[in-house]
C-alpha positions in Angstrom: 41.9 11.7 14.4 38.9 10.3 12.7 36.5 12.5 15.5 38.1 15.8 15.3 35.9 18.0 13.7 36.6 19.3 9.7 36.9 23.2 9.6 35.3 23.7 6.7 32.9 21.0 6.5 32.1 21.4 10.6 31.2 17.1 10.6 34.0 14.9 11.6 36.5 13.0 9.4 35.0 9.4 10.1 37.2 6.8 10.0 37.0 5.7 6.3 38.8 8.9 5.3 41.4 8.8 7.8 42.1 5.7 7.0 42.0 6.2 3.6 44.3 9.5 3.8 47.1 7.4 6.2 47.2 4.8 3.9 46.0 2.0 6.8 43.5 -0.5 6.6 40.3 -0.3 9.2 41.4 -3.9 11.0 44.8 -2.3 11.7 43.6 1.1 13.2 41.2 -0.7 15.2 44.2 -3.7 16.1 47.1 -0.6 17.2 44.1 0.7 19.4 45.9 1.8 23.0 44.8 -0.3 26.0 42.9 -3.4 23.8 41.9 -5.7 26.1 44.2 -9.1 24.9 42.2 -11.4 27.9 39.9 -14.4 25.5 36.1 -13.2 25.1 33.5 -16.0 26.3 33.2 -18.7 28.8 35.9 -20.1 30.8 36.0 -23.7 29.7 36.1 -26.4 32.6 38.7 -28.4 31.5 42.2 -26.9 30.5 43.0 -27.8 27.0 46.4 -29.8 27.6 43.9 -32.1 30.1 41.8 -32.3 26.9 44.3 -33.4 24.9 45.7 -35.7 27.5 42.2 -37.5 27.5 41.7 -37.3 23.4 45.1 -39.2 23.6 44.2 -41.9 25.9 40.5 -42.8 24.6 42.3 -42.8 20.7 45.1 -45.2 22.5 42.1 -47.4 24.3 40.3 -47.6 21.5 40.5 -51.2 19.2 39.6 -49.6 16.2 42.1 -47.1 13.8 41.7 -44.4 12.0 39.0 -42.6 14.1 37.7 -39.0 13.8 37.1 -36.5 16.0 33.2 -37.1 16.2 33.9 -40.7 17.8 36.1 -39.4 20.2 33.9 -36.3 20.7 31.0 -38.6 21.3 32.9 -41.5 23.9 34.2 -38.4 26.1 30.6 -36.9 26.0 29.1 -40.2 27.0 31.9 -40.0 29.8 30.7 -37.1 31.0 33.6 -34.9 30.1 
């Protein structure tokens, strides 16, 4: 609807006044599209997250200390190699 052509004016609607005249936001037009791809953009990661997890688990369990964040775990698995 927003590029069919106004009879009077002769330009197209646009989407702002379609969306506006349907009473529909721009993110929901755009989210009810037909045949949106739902496949995840990006890189493919090497690891599967539950393995992720699975190795967060067992370096937090390893570890002597408590209480540790997520840059000291990020950091051991990095020095790992994972």
């Amino acid at each position: 609807m927003s590029h069919t052509i106004s009879p009077s004016t002769a330009r197209i609607y646009g989407l702002k006044s379609v969306s506006l005249a349907w009473d529909v936001s721009r993110s929901t037009y755009y989210s009810r599209q037909k045949g949106k791809s739902t496949a995840k953009r990006g890189p493919k990661p090497k690891i599967d997250d539950s393995e992720v997890l699975s190795l967060v688990k067992k370096d937090i369990q390893e570890s002597p200390f408590t209480g540790e964040g997520h840059r000291k775990v990020h950091a051991r698995l990095k020095r790992k190699k994972i």
